[in-house]
Each structure stands twice: as C-alpha cells, then as structure tokens.
N, C-alpha and C positions, 0 to 999 in steps of 0.2 A: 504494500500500500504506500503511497505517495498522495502528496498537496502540490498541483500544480502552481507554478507562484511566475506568472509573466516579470514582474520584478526580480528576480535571480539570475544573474549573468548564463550561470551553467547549474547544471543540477549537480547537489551536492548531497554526500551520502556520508554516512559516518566513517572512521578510518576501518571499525572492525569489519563491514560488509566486504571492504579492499581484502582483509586478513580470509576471511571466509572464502572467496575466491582466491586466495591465494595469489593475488599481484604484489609483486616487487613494484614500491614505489619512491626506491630509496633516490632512483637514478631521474624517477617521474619529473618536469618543472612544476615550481612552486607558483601557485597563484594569493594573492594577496583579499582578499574582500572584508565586507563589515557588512552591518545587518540583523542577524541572527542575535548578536549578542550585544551590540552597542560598541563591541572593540572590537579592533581588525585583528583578524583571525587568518590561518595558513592553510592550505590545502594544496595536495596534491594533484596534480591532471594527468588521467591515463585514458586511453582509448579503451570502451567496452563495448559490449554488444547488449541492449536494451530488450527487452521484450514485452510487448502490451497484451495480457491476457482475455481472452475474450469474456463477455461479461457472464458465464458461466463457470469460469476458471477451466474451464473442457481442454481447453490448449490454446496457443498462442494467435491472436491477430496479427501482427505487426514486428517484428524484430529489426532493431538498425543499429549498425553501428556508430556509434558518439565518441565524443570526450566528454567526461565526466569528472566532477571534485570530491577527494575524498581527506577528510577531515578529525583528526584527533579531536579539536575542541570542539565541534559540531555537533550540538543536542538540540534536538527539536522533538516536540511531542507526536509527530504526525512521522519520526523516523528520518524521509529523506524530502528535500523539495525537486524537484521536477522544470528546470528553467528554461531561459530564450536557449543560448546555444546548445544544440545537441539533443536538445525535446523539441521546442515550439519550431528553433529552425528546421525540423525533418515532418514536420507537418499541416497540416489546415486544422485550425481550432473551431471550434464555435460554440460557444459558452449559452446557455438556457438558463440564466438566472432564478427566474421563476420555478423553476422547477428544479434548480440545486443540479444541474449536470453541466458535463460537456460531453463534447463530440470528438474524434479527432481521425484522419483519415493521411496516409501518407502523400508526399507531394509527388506528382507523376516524374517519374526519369528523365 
C-alpha cells in the first residue's frame, strides 16, 4: 500500500524495503529533500521495477521500471509515498475526489 503525493519529487520508500530486496545502495547517489519531516533528510536512488496490483490483488496491472528513494530516516504512516518522477511521470492520472479514488493507466510507447 502506498499514498500517492503529486508533491514528492520521487517516490520514496523506507531504507528497510531497499534491505528486503536486497539492493546495495552503498555505491547508489545521494538525493537531498525535506518534507516529510520539517528537516532535510538523505536518501538513496536506485532503479526498481514497480508493480501496480490489480484491484483484486489477483496479479499485477502494470509493472515499470523507475528510480526510486530509499530512506533510513523516512517514516510515514501510510509506509511509502508514491511521486512525480518514476510514478506520475510513467502514467495518466485522474483523480475522482468525490469519490476518494484515482485512476491510473500507463502512457502509450
């Protein structure tokens, strides 16, 4: 589960999810940002491969490759946020406020 956040440069995941898959991100660059916490904060950028599960959890919709931040001091209650590059740039959004959803669909090749 993910909080998509059009405000968040890149989507940013906690450092253990990095550990979990098992990425070296010792060699990874460092990205700088603030936000989350009121203080600038470190994370690392590595290339993953995404996956948007259909809304059955049955199997996957959508898989793409991104960059992605992954984050020692990175706590957020919803886990990970979801940003412009790497989510929103691989997709067409469209947000139903009313109705508490979105939509999302990848962009054609």
């Amino acid at each position: 589960m993910a909080l998509v956040d059009s405000g968040a440069d890149y989507s940013i995941f906690p450092t253990e999810v990095a550990d979990d898959l098992k990425l070296d991100l010792m060699k990874s660059p460092i990205w700088k940002f603030s936000g989350t916490t009121g203080c600038l904060q470190e994370a690392r950028l590595a290339d993953v491969s995404l996956a948007i599960l259909q809304e059955n959890d049955e199997g996957y919709s959508f898989e793409v490759k991104t960059t992605c931040a992954f984050c020692d001091s990175f706590k957020f209650a919803g886990g990970v946020l979801l940003g412009q590059n790497g989510f929103f740039s691989q997709f067409k959004a469209v947000f139903h406020q009313p109705k508490n959803s979105f939509e999302i669909e990848p962009h054609a090749a």
